[in-house]
LOSEBA-884414 format. One line per field, with one value per residue (C-alpha): x, y, z; residue number from 1; residue in one letter. Coordinates in steps of 0.5 Angstrom, whole numbers, plus 500, padded with zeros to 3 digits. Layout:
N
east: (X | ...)
north: (Y | ...)
up: (Z | ...)
num: (NUM | ...)
residuo: (A | ...)
END
This chain:
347
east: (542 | 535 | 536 | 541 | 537 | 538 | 542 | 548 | 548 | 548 | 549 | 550 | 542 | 541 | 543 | 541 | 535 | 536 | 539 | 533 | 528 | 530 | 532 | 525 | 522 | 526 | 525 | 517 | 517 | 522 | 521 | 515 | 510 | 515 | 509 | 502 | 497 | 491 | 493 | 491 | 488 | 494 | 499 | 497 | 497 | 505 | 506 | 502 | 506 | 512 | 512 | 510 | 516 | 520 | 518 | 517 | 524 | 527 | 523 | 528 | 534 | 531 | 531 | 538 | 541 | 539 | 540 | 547 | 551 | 545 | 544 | 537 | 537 | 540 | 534 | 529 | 530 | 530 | 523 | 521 | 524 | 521 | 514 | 516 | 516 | 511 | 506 | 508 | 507 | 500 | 497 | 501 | 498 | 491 | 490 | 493 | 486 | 482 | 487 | 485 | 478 | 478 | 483 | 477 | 473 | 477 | 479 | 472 | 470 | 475 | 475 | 481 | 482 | 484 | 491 | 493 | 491 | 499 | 501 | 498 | 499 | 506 | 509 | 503 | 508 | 514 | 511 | 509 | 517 | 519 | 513 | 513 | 521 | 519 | 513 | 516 | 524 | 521 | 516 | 520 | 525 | 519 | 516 | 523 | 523 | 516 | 516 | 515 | 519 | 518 | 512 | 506 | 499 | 495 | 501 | 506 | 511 | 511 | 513 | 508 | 509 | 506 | 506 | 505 | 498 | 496 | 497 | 493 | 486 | 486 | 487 | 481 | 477 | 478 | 476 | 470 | 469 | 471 | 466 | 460 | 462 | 460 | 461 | 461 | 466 | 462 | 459 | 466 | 467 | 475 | 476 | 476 | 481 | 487 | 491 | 487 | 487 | 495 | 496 | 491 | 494 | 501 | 498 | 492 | 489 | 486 | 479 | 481 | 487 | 493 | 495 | 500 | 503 | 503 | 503 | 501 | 500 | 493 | 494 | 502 | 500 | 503 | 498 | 496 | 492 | 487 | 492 | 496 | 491 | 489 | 496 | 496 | 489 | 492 | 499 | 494 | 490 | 495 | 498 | 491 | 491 | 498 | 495 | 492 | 497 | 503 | 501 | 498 | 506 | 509 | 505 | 509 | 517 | 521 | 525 | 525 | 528 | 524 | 518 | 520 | 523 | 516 | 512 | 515 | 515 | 507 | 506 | 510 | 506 | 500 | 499 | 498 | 493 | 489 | 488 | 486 | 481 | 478 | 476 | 474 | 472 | 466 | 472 | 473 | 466 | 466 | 474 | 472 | 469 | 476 | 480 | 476 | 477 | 484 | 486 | 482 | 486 | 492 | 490 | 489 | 495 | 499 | 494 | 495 | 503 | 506 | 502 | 501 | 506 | 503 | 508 | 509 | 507 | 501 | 499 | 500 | 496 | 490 | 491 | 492 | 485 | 482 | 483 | 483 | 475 | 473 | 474 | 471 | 466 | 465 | 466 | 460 | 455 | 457 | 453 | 449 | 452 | 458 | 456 | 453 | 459 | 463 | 458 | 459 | 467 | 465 | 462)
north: (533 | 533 | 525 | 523 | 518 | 517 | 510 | 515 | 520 | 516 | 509 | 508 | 510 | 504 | 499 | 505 | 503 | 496 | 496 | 501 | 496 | 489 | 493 | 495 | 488 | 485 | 489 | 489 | 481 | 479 | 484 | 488 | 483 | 477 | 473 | 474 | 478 | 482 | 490 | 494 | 502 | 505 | 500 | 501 | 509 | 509 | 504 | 509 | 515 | 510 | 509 | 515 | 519 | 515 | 515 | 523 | 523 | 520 | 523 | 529 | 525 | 524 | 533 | 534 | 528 | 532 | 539 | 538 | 545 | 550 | 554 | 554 | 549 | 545 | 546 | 545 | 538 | 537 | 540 | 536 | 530 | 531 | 532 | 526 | 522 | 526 | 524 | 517 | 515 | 518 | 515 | 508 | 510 | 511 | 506 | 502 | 503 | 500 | 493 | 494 | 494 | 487 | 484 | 485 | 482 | 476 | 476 | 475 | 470 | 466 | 467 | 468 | 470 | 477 | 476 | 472 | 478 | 482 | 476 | 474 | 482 | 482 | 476 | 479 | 485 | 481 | 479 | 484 | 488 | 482 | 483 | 490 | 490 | 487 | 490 | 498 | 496 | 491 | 497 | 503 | 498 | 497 | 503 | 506 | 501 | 503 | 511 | 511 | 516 | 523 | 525 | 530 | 531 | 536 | 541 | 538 | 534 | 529 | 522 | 518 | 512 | 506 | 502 | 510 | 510 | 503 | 504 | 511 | 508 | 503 | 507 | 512 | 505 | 503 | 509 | 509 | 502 | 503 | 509 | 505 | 497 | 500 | 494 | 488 | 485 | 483 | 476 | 474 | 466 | 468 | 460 | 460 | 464 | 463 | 464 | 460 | 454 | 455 | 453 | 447 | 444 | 444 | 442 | 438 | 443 | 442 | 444 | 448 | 453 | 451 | 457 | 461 | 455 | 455 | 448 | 443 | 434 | 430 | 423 | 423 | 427 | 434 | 438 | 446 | 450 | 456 | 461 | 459 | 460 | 466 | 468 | 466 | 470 | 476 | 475 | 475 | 480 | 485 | 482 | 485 | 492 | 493 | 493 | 499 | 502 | 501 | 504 | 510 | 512 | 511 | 517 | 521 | 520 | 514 | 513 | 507 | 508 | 514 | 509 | 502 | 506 | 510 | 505 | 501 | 506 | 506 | 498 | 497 | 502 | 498 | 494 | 500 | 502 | 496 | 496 | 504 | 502 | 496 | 500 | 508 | 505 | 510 | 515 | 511 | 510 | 515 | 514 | 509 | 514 | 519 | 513 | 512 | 520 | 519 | 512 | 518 | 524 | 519 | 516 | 522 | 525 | 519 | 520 | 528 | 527 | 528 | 535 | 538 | 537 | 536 | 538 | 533 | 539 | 540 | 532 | 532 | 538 | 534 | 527 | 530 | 535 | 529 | 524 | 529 | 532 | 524 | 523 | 529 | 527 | 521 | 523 | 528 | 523 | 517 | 511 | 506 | 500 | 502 | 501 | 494 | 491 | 493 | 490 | 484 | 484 | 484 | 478)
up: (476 | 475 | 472 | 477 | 483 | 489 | 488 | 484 | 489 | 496 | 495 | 501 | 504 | 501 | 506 | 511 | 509 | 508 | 516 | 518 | 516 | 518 | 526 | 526 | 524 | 529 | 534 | 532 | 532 | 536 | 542 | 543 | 540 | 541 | 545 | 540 | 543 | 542 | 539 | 544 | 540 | 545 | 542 | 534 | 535 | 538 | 532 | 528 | 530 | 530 | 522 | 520 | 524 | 520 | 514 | 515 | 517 | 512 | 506 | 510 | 507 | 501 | 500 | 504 | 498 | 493 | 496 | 495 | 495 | 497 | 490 | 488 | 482 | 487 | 492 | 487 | 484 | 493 | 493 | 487 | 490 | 497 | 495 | 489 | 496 | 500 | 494 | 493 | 500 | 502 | 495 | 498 | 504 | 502 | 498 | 502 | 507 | 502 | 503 | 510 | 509 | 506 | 511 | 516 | 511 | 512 | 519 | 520 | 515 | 518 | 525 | 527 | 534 | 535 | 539 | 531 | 527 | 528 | 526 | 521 | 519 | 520 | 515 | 510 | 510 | 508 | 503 | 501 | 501 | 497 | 491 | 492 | 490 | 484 | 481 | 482 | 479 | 473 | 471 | 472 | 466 | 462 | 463 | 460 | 454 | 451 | 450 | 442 | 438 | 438 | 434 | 433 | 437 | 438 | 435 | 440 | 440 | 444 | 446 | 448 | 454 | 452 | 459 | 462 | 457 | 459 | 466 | 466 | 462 | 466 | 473 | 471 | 470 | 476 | 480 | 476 | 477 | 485 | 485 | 484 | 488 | 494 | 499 | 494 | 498 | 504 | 501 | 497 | 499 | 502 | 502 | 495 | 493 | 489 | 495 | 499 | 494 | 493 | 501 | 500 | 494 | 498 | 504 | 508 | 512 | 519 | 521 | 527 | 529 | 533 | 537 | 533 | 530 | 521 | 522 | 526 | 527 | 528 | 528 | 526 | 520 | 519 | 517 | 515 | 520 | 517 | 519 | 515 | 509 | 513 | 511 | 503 | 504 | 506 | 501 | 494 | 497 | 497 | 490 | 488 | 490 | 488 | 481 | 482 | 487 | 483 | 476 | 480 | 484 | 478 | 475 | 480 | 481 | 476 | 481 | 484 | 490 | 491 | 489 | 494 | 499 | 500 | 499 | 504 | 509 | 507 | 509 | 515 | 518 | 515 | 522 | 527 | 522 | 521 | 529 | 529 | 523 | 526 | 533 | 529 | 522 | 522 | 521 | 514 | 511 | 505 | 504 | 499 | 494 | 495 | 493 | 487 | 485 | 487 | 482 | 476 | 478 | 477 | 472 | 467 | 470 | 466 | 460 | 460 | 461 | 455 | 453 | 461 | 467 | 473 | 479 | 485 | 490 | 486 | 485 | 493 | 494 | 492 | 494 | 501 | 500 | 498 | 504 | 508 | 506 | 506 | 513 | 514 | 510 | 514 | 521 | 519 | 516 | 519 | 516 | 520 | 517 | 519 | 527 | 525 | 522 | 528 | 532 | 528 | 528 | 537 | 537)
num: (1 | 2 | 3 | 4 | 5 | 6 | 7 | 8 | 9 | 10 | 11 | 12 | 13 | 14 | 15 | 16 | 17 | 18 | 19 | 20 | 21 | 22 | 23 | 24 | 25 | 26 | 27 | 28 | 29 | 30 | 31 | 32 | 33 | 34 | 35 | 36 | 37 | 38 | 39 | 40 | 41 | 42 | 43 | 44 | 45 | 46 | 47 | 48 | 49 | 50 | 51 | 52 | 53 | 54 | 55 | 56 | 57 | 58 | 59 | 60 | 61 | 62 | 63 | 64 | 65 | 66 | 67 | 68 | 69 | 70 | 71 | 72 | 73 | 74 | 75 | 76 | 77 | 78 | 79 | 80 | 81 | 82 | 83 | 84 | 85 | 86 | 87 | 88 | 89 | 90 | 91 | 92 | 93 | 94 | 95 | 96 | 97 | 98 | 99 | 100 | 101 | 102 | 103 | 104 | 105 | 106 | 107 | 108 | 109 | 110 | 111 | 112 | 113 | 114 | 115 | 116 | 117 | 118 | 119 | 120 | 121 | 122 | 123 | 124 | 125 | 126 | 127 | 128 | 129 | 130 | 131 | 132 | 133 | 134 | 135 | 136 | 137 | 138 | 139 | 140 | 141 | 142 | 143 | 144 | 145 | 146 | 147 | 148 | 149 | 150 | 151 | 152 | 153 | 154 | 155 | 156 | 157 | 158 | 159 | 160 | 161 | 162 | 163 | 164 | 165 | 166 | 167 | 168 | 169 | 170 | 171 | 172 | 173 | 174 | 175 | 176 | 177 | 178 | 179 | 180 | 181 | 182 | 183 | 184 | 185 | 186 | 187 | 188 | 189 | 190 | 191 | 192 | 193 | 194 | 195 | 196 | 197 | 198 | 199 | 200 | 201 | 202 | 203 | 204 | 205 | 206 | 207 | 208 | 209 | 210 | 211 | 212 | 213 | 214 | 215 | 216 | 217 | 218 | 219 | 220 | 221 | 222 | 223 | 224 | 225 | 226 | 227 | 228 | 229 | 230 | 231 | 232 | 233 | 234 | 235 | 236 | 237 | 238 | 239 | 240 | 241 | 242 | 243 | 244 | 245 | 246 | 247 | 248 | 249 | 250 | 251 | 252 | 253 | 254 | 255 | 256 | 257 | 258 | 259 | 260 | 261 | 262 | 263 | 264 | 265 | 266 | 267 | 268 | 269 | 270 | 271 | 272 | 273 | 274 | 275 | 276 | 277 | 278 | 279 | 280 | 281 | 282 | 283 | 284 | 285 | 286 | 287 | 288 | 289 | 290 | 291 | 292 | 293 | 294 | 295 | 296 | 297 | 298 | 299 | 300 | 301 | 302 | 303 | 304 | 305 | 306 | 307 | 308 | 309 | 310 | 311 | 312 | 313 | 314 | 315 | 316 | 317 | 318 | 319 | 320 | 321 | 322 | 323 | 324 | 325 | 326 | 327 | 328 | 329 | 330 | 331 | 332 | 333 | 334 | 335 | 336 | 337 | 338 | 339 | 340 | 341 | 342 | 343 | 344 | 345 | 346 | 347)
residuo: (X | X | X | X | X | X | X | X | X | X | X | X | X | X | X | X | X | X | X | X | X | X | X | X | X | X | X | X | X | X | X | X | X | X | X | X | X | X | X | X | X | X | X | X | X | X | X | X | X | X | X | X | X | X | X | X | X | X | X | X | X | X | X | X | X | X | X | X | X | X | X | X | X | X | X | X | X | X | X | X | X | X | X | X | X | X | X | X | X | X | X | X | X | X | X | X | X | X | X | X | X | X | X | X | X | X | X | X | X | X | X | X | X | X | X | X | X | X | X | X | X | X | X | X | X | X | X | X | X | X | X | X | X | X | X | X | X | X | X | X | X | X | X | X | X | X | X | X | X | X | X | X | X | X | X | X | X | X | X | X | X | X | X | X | X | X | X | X | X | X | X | X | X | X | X | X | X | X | X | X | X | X | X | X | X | X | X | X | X | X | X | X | X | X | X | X | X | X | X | X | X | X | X | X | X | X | X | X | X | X | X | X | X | X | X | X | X | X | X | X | X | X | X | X | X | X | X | X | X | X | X | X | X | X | X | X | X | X | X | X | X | X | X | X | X | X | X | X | X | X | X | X | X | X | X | X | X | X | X | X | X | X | X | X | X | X | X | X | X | X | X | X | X | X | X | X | X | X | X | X | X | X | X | X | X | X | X | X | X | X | X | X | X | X | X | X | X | X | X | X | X | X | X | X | X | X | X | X | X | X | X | X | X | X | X | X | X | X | X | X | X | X | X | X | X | X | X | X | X | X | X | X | X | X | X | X | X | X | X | X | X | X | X | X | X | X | X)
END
């Protein structure tokens, strides 16, 4: 029961999920937003509240699934898988404001109009459903091929994960390394980047923006306007930190459907977010430092599995008590720098 996933007990959820997701996408581009516009804080926080009634929704019938009869070792894989679920998408959803920190970054450096930025938002999730899908079910399969034989440590037998040992040295250092970047990413040349350059090298790229449009003709030549290096931008962006928080779900559930559908749930409401941070970004100032002990506590979990479990409520315990402390931290002690960089996103 406990090793049974979601896919062998309801198949059919899948295309639920699938359908739930596509209605909602449509609905988001084609209806509500189908001329672009500038998001209004109003606008972002039903479309926060949206998706994340969703997601809770749905992490619902994540626990009624696995509850199937009512006895109590059935209820308790359901608590286990429910807050497997809980856990992966609040990490997701954490680490995913530190993403939406650079996406200002960028949409400054390029200066793209306010009323572009859903757009630009919107197909950067598409991408980011289709790589997403890749990196969790190809590393739940190559996590599963690399446990070692069962041997002796610390006078325990245990078998010890290659990739799960990788992924969790590599967690703690990047919390350790995030903890003291600060803002390093202020002066970065976001031209340059490998995103950016992909786009250059298929296309000739315009000096100015043509309204919404990805392409655009000058002088009978098709050409591509910044805003769809704008979009390559945001696509390598987010390969980027699903560096970081694809290792760190697996530290909590090896389900993939638990882990995409969670992880999905968490970007699709990226896009409200990223208009409730542009507008209080003074609440967030010291998230980055409670992402930083979050990727740590992750990582050590991974390293530790082998001789000590921790529970998924207990992992989500901390993760919450840790977000929820920094943005306290942050709305106590809010940093001057802060209120200048919105001065500047204004201009």
């Amino acid at each position: 029961m406990e090793h049974q996933s979601i896919l062998e007990l309801h198949p059919g959820l899948v295309w639920g999920f699938a359908v739930t997701v596509v209605i909602m996408l449509l609905l988001d581009l084609g209806v509500f937003n189908k001329k672009s516009h500038e998001v209004s804080s109003k606008e972002a926080t039903i479309w926060s509240i949206v998706w994340i009634s969703l997601s809770m929704i749905f992490s619902g019938v994540v626990y009624w699934v696995f509850n199937t009869d009512g006895s109590p070792e059935s209820h308790a894989v359901a608590v286990e898988k429910f807050t497997q679920y809980q856990a992966a998408y609040w990490i997701e959803k954490a680490l995913s404001v530190d993403n939406l920190f650079v996406f200002i970054l960028v949409f400054g450096f390029f200066k793209v109009p306010k009323y572009l930025h859903h757009k630009v938002l919107f197909w950067g999730i598409i991408g980011a459903l289709v790589f997403r899908a890749i990196f969790i079910f190809a590393g739940v399969g190559l996590i599963n091929l690399t446990y070692l034989p069962e041997m002796n440590i610390f006078g325990k037998a245990v078998q010890v994960n290659v990739v799960m040992t990788l992924f969790g040295l590599f967690l703690v250092y990047a919390g350790i390394k995030s903890w003291g970047d600060g803002d390093g990413d202020d002066d970065e040349d976001y031209s340059n980047t490998a995103g950016a350059r992909l786009i250059k090298n298929f296309w000739k790229v315009s000096d100015n923006y043509d309204g919404d449009k990805f392409f655009t003709v000058q002088n009978g030549i098709k050409m591509a306007t910044p805003l769809l290096v704008v979009v390559g931008v945001i696509e390598f962006t987010d390969v980027l930190f699903a560096v970081d928080s694809i290792p760190a779900i697996f530290a909590i559930s090896n389900d993939p459907f638990i882990l995409y559908t969670s992880n999905i749930f968490a970007i699709l409401g990226l896009r409200s977010l990223y208009f409730l941070l542009a507008n209080f970004i003074h609440m967030f100032s010291k998230l980055p430092y409670g992402l930083a002990i979050i990727l740590s506590f992750i990582g050590i979990k991974m390293l530790i599995a082998p001789w000590i479990h921790i529970p998924s409520p207990v992992s989500l315990g901390i993760v919450g008590g840790v977000l929820v402390l920094s943005v306290l931290i942050s709305i106590m002690f809010p940093e001057k720098e802060n209120e200048e960089k919105e001065k500047l996103e204004d201009q």
